[in-house]
VOTORKE-748744 format. One record per residue: x, y, z of N, C-alpha, C in turn. Coordinates in steps of 0.1 Angstrom, whole numbers, plus 5000, padded with zeros to 4 digits. Layout:
<nodes>
XYZXYZXYZ
...
</nodes>
This chain:
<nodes>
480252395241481452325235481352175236
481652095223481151955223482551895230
482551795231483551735241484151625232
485151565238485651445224485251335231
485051265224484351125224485351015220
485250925228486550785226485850675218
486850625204486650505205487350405198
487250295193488250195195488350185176
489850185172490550165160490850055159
490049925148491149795148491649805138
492949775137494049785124493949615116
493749595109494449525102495749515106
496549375109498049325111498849305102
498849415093499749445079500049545075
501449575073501849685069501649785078
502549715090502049815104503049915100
503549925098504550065099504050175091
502850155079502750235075501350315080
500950215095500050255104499550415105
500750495114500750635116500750705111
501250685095501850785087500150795076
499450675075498050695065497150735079
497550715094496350835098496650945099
497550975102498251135101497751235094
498151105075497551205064495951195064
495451135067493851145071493051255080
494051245088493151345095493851495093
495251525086495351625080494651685067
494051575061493351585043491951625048
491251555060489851625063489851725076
491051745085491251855090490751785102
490851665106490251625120491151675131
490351695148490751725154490651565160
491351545163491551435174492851375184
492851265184493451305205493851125201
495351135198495350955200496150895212
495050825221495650805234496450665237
496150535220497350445225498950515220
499650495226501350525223502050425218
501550285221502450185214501550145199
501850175191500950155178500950065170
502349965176502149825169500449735176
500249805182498449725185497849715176
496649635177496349615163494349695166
494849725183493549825188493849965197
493350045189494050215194492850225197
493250365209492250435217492150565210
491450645204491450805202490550865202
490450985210489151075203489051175196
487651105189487351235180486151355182
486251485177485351545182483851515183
483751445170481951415169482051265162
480951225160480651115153481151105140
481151205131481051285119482451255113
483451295128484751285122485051125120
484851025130485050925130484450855119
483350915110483050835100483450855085
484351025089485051085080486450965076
486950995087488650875086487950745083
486750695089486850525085486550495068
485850635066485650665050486750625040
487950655046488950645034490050565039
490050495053491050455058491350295050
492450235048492750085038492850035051
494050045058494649965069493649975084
492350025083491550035092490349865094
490649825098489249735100487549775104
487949825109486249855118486949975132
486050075133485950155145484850145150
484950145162483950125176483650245185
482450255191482150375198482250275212
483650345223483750265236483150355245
482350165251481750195263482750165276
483550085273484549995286485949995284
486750045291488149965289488649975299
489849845301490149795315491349745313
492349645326493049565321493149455328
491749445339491449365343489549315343
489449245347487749145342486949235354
487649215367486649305380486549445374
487449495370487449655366486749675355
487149565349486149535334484549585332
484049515346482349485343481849655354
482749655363482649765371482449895364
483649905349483450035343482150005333
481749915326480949905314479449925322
479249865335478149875339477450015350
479250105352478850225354478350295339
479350285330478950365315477450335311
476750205312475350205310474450225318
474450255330473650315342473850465337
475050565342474950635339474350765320
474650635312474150685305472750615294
472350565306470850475297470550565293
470050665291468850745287469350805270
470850805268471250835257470950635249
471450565258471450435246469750375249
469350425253467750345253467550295242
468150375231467350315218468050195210
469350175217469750035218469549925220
468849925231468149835241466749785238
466549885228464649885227464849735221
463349655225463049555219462549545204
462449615204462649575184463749645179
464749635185465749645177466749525179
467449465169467949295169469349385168
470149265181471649275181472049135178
473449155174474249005180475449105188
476348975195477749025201478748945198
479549005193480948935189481748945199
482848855200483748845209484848765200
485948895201487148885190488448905205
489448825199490748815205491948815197
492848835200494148875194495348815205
496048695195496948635201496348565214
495248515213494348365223493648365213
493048195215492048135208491048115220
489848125218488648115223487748005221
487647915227486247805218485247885219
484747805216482647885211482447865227
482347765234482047765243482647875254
483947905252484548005262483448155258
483448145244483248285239481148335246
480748215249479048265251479648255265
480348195273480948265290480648375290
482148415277482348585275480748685273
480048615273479148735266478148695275
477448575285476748585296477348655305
478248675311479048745318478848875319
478548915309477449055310476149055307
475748955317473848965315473349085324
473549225328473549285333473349445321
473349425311473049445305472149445296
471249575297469849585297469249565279
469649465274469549425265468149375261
467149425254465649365254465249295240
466049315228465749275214466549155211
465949135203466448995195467548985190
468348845188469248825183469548825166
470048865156469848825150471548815143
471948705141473748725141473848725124
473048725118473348795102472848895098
472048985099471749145095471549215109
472249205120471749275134471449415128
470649525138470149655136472149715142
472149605159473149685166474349595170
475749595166476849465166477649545182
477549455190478449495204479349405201
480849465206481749375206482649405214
482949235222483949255229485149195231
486249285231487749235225488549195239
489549105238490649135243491849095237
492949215243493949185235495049145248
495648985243497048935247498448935245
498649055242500249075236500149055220
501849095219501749105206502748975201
503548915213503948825209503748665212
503248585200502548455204503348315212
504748425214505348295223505348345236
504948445241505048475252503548575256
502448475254501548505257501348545275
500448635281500248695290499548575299
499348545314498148485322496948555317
496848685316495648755319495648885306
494548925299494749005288495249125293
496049165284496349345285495449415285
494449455274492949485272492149435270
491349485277489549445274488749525275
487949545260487449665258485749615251
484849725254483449655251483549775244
482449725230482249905223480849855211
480349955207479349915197479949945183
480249875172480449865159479650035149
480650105150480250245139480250205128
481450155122481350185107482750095107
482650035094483949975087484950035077
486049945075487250095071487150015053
487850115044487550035032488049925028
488649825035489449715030488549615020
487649635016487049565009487149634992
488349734992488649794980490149704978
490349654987491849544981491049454974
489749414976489249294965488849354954
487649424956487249514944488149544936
489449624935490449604927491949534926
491749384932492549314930493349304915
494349244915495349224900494349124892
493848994902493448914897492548924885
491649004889490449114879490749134876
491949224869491949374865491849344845
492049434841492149414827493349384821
494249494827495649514818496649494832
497249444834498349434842499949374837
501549374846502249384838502849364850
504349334848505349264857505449314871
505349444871505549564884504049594890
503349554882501849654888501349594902
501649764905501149754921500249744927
499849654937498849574946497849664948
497049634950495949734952495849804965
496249704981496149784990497149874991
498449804983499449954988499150064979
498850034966498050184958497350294965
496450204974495450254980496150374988
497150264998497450345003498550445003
499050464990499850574989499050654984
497950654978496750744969496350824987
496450734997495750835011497150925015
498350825015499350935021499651065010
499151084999499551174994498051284990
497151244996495951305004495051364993
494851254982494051244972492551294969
492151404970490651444972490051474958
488751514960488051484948488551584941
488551574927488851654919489851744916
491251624922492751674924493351614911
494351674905494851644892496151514898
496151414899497551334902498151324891
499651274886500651254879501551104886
501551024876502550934878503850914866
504750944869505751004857506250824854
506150774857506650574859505050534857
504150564853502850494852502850344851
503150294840503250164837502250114832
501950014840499749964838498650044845
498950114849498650234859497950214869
498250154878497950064892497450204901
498250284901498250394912497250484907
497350514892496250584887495450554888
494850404891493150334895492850374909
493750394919493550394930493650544934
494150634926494150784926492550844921
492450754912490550794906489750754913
490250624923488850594928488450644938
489250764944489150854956488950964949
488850984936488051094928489151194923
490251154918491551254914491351204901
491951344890492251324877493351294872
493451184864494551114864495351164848
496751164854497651164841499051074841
499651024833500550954837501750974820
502750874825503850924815504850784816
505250704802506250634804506950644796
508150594795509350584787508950454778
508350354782508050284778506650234766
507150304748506250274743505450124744
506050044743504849904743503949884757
505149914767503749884778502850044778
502850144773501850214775501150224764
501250144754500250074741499349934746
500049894755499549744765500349664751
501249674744501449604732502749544742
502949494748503849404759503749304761
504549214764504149084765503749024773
502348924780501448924783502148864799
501648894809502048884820501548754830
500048734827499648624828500248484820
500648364826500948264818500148204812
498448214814497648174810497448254793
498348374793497848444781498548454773
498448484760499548394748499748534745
498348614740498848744735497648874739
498349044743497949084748495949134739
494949134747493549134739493749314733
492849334724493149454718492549584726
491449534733491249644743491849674755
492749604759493849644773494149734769
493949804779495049934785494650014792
495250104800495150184807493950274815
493250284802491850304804491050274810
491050114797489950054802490249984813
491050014825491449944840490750054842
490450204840489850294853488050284845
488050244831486650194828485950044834
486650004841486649854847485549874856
486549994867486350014876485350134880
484550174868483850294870484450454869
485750434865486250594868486650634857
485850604843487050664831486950794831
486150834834485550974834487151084840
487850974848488451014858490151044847
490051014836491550984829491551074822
492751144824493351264816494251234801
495251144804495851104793497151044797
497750944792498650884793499950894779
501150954782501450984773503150894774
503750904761505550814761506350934765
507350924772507851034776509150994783
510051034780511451014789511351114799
511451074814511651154827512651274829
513751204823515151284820515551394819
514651424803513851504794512651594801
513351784799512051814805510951804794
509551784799508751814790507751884793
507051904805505651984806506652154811
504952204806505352334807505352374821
505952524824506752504834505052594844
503752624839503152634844502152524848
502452364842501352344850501652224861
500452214869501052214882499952104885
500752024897500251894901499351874916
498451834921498051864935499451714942
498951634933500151504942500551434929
501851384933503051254921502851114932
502451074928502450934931503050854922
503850734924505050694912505450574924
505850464916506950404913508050364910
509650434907510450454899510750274895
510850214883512150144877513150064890
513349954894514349934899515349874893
515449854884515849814872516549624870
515249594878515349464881513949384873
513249394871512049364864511749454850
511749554853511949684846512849744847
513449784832514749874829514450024834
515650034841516050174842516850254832
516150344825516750364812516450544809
517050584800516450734796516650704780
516350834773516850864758518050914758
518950864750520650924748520551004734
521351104731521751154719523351124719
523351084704524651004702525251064688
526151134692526951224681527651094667
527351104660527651024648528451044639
529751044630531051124624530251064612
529450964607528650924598527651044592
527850994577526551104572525051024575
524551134574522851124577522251074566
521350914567521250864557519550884559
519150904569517750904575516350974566
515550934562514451004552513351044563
512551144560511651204572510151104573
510251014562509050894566509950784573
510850784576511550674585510850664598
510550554604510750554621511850554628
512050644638513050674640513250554658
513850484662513850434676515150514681
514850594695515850624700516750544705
518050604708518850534718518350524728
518750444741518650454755519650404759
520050474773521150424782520650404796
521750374804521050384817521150454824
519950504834519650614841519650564859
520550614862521350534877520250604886
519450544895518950534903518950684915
520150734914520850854922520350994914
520450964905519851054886518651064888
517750974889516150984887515851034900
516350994912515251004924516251214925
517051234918517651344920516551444912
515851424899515451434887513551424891
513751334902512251344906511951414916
512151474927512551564937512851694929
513151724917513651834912511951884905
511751764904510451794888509251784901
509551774912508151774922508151924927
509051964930509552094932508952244926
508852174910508752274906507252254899
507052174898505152094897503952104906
504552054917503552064929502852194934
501552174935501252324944501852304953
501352434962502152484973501252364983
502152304995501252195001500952024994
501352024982501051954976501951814979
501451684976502751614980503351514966
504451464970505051324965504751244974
504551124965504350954970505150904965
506550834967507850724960507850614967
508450524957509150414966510850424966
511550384972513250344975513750284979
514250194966514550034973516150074976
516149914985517749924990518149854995
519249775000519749655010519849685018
519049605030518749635040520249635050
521249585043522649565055523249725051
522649815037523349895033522650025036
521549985047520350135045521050205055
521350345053521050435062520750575060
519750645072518750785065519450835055
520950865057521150965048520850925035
521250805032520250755015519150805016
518150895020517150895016517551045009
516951045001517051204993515851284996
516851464997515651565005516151674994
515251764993515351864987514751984998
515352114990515052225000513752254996
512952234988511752334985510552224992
511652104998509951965002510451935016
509551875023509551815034509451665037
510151605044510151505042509151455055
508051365054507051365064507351195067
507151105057507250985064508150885055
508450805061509650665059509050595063
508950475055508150365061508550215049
508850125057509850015051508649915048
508749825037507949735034509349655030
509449515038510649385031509649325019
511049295009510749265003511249114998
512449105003513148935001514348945014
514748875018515048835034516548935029
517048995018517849075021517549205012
516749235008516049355001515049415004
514549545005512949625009513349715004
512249815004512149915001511350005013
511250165010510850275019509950335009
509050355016507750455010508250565015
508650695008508650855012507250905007
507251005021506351115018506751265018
506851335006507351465008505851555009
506151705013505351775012506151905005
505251974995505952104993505652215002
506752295008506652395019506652505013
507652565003507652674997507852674980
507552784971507052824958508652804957
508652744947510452714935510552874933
511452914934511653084934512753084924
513352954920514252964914514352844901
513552874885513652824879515552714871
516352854874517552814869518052764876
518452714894518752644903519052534896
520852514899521152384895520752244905
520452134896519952024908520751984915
521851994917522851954925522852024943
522952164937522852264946520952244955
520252204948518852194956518452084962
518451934953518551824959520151734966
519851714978520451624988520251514985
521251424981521651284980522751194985
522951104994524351054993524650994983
525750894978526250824971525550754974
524950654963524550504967525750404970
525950304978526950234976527150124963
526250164963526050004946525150044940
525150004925523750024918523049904926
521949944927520949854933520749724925
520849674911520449594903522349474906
522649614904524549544903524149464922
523949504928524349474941522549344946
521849334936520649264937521349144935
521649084922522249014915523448954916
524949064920525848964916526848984935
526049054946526749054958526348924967
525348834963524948744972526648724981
526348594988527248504987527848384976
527148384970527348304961526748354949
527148344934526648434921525448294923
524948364911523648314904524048194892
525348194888525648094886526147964896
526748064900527247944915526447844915
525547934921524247824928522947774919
523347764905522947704897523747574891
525147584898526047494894525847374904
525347424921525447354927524447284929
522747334926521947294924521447154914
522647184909522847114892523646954899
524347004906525346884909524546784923
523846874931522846834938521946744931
521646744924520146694912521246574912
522346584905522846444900523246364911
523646414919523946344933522746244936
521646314937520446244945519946124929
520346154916519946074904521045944905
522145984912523045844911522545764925
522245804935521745734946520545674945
519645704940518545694934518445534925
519545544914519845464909520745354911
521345364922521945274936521245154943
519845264947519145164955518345104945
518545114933517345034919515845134918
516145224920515045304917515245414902
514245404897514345464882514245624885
514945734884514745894886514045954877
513046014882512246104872512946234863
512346264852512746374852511446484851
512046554865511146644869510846794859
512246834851512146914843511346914833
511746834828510946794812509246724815
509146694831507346674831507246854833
507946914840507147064842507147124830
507847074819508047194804506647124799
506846994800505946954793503946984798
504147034810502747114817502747214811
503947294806503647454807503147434790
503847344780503447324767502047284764
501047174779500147144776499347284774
499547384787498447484784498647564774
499147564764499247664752498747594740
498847464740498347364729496747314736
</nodes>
């Protein structure tokens, strides 16, 4: 029976809360057995074991918010205890690391801290300090064969740093986590992007919480530029998506970049997952009102990953049919533009919980976002249905009085009941406000207000200005006149 093996997780210091919830679904999507022994997880270094090597290179394989995992040889929470454990771990087990030590194999050693600064000079202390360690090869600090490193961590808060570190841990560098896919498909690159299109690491990481594996069909019913669909293909899922919105899913939209006057004729959707290597990976992107059922009632999703509308950048809207006491003057070569009205926030996330229900395999999940005011949040806003599970909540701020919650549902059991009214299956409270109504006009002050005062501000400082004999610029008319230079 193989035994579990410990070692060290460094997180990236962003987007901690959504920490637990992308390892969870990690080691539920490859079925890892493992043992997590830190409990406070705002650290930005966990302890856990995994069964084998195998598994630990399975999670660092797909993990975003992972930096680098470590195979530990030491941990302590003091310096005597420190050298006492690392130099029993290498006594006792030279004979497994010999091939570490061999002289032709080239190391360097790092020495990383959290919340202390180190000079260079403290840091080669830190690492003579264990000359006792039977180290025989060369140094080589740009392609080493083997990277040791040794951490310590001093709290989490920088005003109330510790005398002495909380941890100190020695370990050898396994393998790195993929954060080098937040560059690879950054916005900055991309081909086609658009007012809402989502960041690449949170893509990423909703494409993990909803446990994306090769050759899984995803659906984004809110596509847009299809942010989430790049990041659902590049973990090897077949992508389909759906908007209400004919121009942005033509890329025929108006160009989002200020640098760009008008949209180029090959943007779109595509060619973002041809950018990136994965066209192979695109099913079809089709116009579609949400509202409106439209797929048939057999085919079925492994995961919905989405966005919804907040109807703050982008309209929250559906198709209306509108009874007319007018005769019909309409010829069958006409274009026809539907109505639209608005589709309340309470309606869609009711409407999308309803259509995941009956889409998803069995097991299968949703990925959403749900915005809201943060003075106005409580659980029961969150909407549940009987046929899904609700697994995780996890808040990203977004302006010092707004954020949003990433849900993760899972489906537990088969929709047994096509006709089931949505009222009777999905759970919702009242919202207290439309979210756009309560974006906009609940501040303390309207949006005129404080354009009025801003206004009278400006003149205030133009008549004092002009007091002390100084001439006032006008700052407006040089910034129109920058934005005019770059178009001409």
């Amino acid at each position: 029976m193989t035994s579990y093996r410990k070692y060290i997780l460094w997180f990236a210091q962003e987007h901690v809360d959504f920490r637990v919830q992308e390892f969870d679904s990690l080691v539920k999507m490859f079925g890892l057995q493992v043992r997590r022994l830190t409990e406070q997880t705002l650290k930005p270094f966990w302890l856990v074991e995994f069964r084998d090597k195998e598994a630990a290179l399975k999670y660092a394989s797909r993990s975003v918010l992972l930096r680098a995992i470590f195979e530990l040889y030491a941990h302590a929470n003091n310096l005597t205890e420190f050298h006492e454990t690392l130099r029993n771990h290498v006594d006792t087990n030279r004979h497994a690391l010999a091939g570490y030590f061999r002289p032709d194999t080239s190391f360097k050693i790092v020495v990383e801290t959290y919340n202390k600064h180190f000079s260079q000079r403290e840091k080669v202390a830190k690492i003579e300090s264990m000359d006792y360690l039977p180290i025989e090869g060369t140094v080589n600090l740009k392609n080493p064969q083997v990277e040791w490193w040794y951490i310590e961590f001093w709290g989490l808060d920088p005003t109330d740093v510790p005398p002495e570190p909380k941890d100190i841990l020695f370990g050898r560098l396994l393998a790195s986590g993929q954060r080098h896919l937040i560059k690879d498909l950054s916005l900055k690159q991309r081909k086609f992007i658009g007012n809402t299109s989502m960041d690449a690491q949170l893509s990423l990481l909703m494409a993990n919480q909803a446990m994306v594996r090769e050759g899984d069909l995803v659906f984004d019913p809110f596509v847009g530029t299809g942010s989430l669909l790049v990041s659902a293909a590049k973990w090897g899922g077949y992508v389909l998506g759906a908007d209400i919105d004919y121009m942005m899913v033509h890329a025929r939209c108006r160009p989002s970049r200020i640098t760009q006057k008008v949209r180029e004729k090959d943007e779109s959707i595509r060619a973002n997952l041809k950018q990136y290597g994965c066209a192979d990976r695109y099913v079809d992107v089709v116009v579609a009102d949400f509202s409106n059922r439209l797929w048939h009632p057999r085919i079925s999703f492994d995961s919905i990953i989405t966005d919804p509308p907040y109807g703050i950048r982008e309209a929250t809207e559906k198709v209306e049919t509108k009874n007319s006491s007018k005769d019909n003057s309409r010829r069958e070569d006409m274009v026809h533009y539907p109505s639209t009205s608005h589709y309340s926030l309470q309606s869609l996330y009711g409407d999308l919980l309803e259509f995941a229900a009956r889409h998803l395999r069995l097991g299968g999940r949703l990925v959403c976002w749900l915005p809201f005011h943060r003075e106005d949040y409580d659980p029961k806003m969150v909407p549940h249905h009987q046929y899904l599970n609700l697994l995780a909540n996890s808040e990203q701020p977004l302006t010092g009085n707004t954020a949003r919650r990433l849900l993760t549902y899972e489906k537990c059991s088969e929709y047994s009941s096509p006709d089931r009214s949505l009222a009777s299956a999905t759970q919702m409270s009242t919202l207290p406000q439309d979210f756009r109504d309560r974006y906009f006009n609940n501040d303390l002050e309207s949006r005129k207000d404080r354009r009025m005062r801003k206004a009278e501000q400006r003149e205030q400082g133009r008549v004092e200005m002009e007091a002390r004999g100084k001439i006032p610029s006008n700052g407006r008319s040089k910034k129109c006149s920058l934005n005019k230079a770059r178009f001409n």
